[in-house]
N, C-alpha and C positions, 0 to 999 in steps of 0.2 A: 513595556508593552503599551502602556497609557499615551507614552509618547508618538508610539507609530499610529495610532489610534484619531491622532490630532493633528499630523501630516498628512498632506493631499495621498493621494491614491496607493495606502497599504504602504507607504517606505518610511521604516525606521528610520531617526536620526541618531547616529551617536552623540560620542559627548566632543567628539572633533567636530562635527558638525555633517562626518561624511555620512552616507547611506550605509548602513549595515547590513538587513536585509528586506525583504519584500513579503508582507503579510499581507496572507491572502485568504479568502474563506474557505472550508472546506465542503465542497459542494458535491454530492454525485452526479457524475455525468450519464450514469444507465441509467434508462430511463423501461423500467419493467411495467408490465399492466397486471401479472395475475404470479400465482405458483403456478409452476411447470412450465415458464413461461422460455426456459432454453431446453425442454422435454425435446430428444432426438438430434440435437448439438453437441450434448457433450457426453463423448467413449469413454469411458473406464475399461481398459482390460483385465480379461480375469488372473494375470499373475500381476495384478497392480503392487499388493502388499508383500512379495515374495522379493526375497534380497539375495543378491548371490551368492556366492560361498565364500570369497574374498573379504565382501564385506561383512558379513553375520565372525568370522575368522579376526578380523579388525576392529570390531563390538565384542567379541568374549560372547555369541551368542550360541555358540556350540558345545 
């Protein structure tokens, strides 16, 4: 890691000399201002938690 760290722009070098991979920072890209800030975007419906019979039958949950 030291190593990609001391190569130009985030690329590892192996011990061949080839590129390994590409280190990059982890950055969030949403940019939010407050809480409730996606309030009336995002539906939950009310059988959200409810699983078929197939599968509750394929869990052992019956």
């Amino acid at each position: 890691m030291e190593e990609a760290r001391q190569h130009a722009e985030g690329t590892g070098i192996g011990e061949t000399g080839e590129p390994v991979r590409k280190v990059v920072s982890a950055r969030a890209n949403v940019m939010r201002t407050d809480r409730g800030s996606l309030l009336g975007q995002v539906h939950i419906r009310d059988d959200f938690d409810v699983l078929p019979d197939d599968i509750e039958d394929a869990l052992g949950m019956r």
